[in-house]
C-alpha positions in Angstrom: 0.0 0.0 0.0 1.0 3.3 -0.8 0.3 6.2 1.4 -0.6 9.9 0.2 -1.5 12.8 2.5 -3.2 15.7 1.6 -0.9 18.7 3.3 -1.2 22.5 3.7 -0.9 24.5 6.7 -3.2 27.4 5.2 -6.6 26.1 5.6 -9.8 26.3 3.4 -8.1 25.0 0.4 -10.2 22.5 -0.6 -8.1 19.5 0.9 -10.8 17.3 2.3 -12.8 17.3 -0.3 -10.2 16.8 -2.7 -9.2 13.4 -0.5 -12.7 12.5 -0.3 -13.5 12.7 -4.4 -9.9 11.2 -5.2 -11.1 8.2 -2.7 -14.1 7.7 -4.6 -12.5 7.9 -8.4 -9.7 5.5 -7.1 -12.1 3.2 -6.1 -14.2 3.2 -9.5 -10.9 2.5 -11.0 -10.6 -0.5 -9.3 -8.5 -0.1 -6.2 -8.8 -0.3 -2.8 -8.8 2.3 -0.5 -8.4 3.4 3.1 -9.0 7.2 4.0 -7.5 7.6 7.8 -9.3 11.2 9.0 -6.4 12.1 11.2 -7.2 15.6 11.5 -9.0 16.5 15.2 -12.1 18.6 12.9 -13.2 15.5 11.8 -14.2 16.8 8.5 -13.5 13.8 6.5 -15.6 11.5 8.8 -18.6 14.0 8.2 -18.4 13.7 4.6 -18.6 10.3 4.7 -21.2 9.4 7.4 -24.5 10.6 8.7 -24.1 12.4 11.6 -25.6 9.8 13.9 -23.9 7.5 12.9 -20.5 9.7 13.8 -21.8 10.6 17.1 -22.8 6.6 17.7 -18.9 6.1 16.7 -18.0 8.7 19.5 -20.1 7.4 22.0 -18.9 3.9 21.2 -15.4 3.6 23.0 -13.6 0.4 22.2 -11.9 1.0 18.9 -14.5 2.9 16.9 -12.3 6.0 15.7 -8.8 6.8 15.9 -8.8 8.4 18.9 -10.5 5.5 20.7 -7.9 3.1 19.5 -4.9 5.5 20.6 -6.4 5.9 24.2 -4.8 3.0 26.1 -1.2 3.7 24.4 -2.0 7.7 25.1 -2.8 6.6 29.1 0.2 4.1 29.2 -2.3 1.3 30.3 -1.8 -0.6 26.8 -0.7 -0.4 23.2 -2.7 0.8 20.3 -5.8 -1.3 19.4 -7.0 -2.5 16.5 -9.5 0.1 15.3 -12.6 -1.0 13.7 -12.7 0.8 9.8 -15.8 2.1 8.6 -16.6 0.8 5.1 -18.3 3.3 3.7 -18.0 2.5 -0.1 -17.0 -0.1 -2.6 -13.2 -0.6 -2.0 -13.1 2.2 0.4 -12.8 2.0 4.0 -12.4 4.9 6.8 -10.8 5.5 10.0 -12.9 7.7 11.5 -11.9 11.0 12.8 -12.4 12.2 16.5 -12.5 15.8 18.0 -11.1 14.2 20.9 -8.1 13.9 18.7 -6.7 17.1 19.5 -6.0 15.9 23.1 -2.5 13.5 22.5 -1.3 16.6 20.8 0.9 17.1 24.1 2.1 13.5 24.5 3.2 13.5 20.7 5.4 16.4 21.8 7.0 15.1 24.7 7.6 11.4 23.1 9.1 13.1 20.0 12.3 13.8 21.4 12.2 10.9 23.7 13.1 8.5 20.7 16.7 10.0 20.3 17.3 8.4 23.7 15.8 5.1 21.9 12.9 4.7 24.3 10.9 1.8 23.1 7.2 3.4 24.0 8.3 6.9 22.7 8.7 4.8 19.0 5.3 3.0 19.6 3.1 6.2 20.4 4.9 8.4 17.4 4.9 5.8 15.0 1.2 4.8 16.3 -0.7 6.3 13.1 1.6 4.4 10.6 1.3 1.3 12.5 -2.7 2.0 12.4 -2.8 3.1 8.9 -0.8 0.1 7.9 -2.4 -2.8 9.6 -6.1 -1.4 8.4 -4.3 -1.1 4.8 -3.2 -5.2 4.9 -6.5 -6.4 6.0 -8.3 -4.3 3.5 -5.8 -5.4 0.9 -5.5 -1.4 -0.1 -3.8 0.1 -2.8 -3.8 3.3 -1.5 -3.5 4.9 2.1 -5.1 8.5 1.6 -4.4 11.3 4.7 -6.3 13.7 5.7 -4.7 16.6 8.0 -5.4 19.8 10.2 -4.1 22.9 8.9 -1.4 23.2 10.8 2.3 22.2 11.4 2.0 20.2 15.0 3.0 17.4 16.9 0.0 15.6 15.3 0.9 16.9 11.7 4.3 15.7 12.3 3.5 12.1 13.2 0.9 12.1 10.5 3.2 13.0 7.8 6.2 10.5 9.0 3.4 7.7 8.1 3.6 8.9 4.2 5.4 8.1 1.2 3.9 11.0 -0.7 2.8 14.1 0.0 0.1 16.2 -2.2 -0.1 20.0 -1.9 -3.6 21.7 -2.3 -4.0 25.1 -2.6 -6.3 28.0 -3.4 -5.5 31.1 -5.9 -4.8 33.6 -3.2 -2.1 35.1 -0.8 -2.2 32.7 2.1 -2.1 29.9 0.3 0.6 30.7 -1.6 2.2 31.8 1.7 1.2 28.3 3.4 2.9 26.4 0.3 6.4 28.0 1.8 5.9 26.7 4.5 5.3 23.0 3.9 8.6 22.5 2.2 11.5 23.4 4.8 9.0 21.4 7.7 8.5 18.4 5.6 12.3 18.6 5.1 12.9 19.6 8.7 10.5 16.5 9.9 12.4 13.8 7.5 15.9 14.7 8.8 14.7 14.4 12.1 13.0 11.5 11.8 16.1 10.0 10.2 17.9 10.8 13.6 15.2 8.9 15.5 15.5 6.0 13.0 19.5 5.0 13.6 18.6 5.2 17.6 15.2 2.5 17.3 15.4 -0.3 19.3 15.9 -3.8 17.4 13.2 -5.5 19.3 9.8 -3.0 18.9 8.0 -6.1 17.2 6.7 -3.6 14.7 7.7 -1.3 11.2 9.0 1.8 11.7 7.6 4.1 8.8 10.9 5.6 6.4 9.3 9.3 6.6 9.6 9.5 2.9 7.3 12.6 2.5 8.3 12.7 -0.8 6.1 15.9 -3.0 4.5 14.5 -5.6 3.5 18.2 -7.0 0.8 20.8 -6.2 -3.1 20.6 -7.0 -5.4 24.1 -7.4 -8.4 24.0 -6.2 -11.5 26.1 -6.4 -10.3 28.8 -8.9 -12.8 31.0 -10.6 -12.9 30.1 -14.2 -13.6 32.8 -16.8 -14.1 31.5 -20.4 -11.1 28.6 -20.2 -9.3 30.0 -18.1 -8.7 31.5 -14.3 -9.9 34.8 -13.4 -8.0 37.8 -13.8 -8.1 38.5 -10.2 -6.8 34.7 -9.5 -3.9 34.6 -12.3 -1.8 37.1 -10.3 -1.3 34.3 -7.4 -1.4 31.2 -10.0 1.3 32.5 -11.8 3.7 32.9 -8.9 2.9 28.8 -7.5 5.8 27.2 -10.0 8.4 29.1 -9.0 7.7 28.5 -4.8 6.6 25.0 -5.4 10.1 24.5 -6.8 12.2 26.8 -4.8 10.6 25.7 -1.1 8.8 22.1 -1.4 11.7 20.8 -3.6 14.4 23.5 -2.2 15.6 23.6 -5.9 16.8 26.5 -7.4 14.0 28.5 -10.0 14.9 28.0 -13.5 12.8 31.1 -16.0 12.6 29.0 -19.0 11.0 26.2 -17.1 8.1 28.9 -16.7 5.8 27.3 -19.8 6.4 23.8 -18.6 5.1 23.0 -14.9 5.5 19.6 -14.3 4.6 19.8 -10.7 1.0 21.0 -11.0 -0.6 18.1 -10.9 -4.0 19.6 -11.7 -6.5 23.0 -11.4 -9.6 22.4 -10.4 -12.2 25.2 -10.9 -14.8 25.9 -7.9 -17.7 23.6 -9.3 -20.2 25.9 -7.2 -24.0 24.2 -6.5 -22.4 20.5 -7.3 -20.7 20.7 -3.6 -23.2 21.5 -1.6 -25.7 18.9 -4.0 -22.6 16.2 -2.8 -22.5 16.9 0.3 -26.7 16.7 0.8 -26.5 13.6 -0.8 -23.1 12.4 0.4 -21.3 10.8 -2.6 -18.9 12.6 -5.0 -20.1 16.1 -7.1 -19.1 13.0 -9.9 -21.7 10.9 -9.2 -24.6 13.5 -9.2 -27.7 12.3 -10.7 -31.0 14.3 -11.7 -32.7 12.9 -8.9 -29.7 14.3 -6.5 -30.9 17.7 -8.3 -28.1 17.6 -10.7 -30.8 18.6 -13.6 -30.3 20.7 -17.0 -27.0 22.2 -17.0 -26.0 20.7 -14.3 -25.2 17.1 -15.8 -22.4 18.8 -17.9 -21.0 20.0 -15.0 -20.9 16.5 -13.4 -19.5 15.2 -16.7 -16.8 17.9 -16.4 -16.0 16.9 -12.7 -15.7 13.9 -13.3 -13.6 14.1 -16.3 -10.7 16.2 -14.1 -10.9 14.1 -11.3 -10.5 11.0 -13.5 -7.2 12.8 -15.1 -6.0 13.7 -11.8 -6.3 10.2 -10.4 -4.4 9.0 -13.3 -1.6 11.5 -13.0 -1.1 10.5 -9.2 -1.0 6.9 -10.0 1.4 7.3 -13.0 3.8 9.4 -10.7 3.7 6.9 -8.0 4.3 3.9 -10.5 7.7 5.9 -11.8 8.5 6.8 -8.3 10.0 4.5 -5.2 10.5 6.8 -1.8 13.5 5.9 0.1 15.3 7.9 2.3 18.5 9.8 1.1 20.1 10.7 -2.1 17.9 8.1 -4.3 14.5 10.1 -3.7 16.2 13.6 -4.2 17.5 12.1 -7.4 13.5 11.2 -8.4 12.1 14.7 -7.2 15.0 16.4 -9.4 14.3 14.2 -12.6 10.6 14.8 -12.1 11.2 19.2 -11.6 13.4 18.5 -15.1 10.9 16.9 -17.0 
């Protein structure tokens, strides 16, 4: 299984939604996946399942939802359960979010630097969403891991993150986000050489995988642009035209080359704001793609849908071709991939 997370620390960027459609076209293209909602919102869970059924997850205990299954590792009264996955589709199943979540965000700070002294249960609570993500992934037999995150660069992020091999970058056609996407690249590189630190100082005997902390970009998505005629508005271009050149500069920390301007391979996709299909999704919870007339997807509508799902089939396949002609390791062998992929 191969694990993606959806990452910016400017929120409002479309990035849930964008994990929760890509889910769905995955699936229809015959793979398996499992969505882990590990940001404390819960805003993944909620566009998956009713509401009562979230608040029957909540009220559950055991190992309904993430947080659930963390508790006895979080308390020091046991390790991390086996936490029951929603299946809420076809070849898709969910670990459910928790607001609760937000509360190990404290222990995930003090355990971090706990592994450099190669402290068995400091490697067992950081490494507890891989361990989580993985074991749900081999009994579901998934293709694909997909992450959802807070927007935010904390303890939680940081654990999150360690547990992928690729990271996706969403983000809107304004300032902040073009601000946020300077931030993610020196902290994901900041977060893998730490991790590496932790790695050479891991007990032999954990019983368990420790997750490599790849991270590795595989390019940048934008989401929700205005469209005017074919292309973005004028009041949008200013910001889209400046995402090559940071994507490039501070996710890879590569240096800017002008006459690569017309030919930005890391854009993996722009994905105008599809307006009334959204809200029409979310009412009848399955992808703007899937719309039917008697969702309320009528007239004009149906060509939108047609559209959707046209770009979110593209963008599926451009993920899954970049993932097939990568391999994330640690060290000089995935720089060597992220600089022959900038080049291309």
């Amino acid at each position: 299984m191969k694990t993606v997370a959806f990452f910016n620390n400017k929120g409002g960027v479309g990035k849930t939604s964008l994990l929760y459609h890509l889910a769905w076209m995955f699936a229809l293209r015959g793979k398996r996946v499992v969505a882990a909602d590990l940001d404390p919102q819960a805003n993944l869970s909620a566009m998956f399942l009713q509401d009562d059924r979230i608040d029957a997850l909540w009220a559950a205990g055991g190992a309904a939802t993430v947080y659930s299954a963390m508790r006895p590792l979080m308390e020091g009264t046991g390790d991390l359960l086996q936490v029951t996955p929603q299946i809420v589709g076809e070849r898709i199943a969910l670990i459910p979010g928790d607001l609760t979540l937000s509360e190990i965000e404290d222990e995930l700070s003090t355990q971090w630097p706990r592994c450099l002294n190669s402290e068995a249960r400091a490697f067992r609570v950081i490494a507890a969403f891989d361990r989580m993500l993985r074991s749900i992934g081999a009994a579901q037999d998934a293709d694909y891991g997909l992450i959802d995150v807070g927007p935010n660069l904390g303890a939680i992020n940081r654990c999150a993150l360690i547990s992928a091999d690729y990271v996706v970058v969403p983000i809107g056609a304004d300032l902040f986000s073009i601000r946020g996407l300077q931030n993610v690249g020196p902290k994901l590189r900041a977060w893998r050489r730490e991790w590496e630190d932790r790695l050479k100082r891991a007990p032999e005997s954990l019983g368990f995988r420790l997750p490599n902390g790849a991270m590795e970009p595989l390019g940048y998505i934008i989401s929700r642009y205005s469209a005017y005629g074919r292309g973005a508005a004028k009041a949008f271009q200013r910001w889209l035209d400046r995402a090559p050149r940071i994507y490039v500069e501070y996710v890879l920390n590569l240096q800017w080359d002008d006459s690569a301007l017309d030919v930005d391979g890391n854009r993996l996709a722009q994905l105008k704001d599809y307006r009334s299909l959204l809200p029409m999704a979310q009412e009848a919870r399955k992808p703007m793609f899937l719309l039917k007339p008697a969702d309320g997807a009528i007239g004009g509508h149906q060509a939108a849908v047609q559209e959707c799902y046209a770009d979110f089939e593209a963008l599926a396949t451009e993920i899954e071709e970049r993932i097939a002609l990568s391999s994330p390791t640690l060290g000089d062998a995935k720089i060597d991939s992220v600089e022959a992929r900038a080049k291309r």
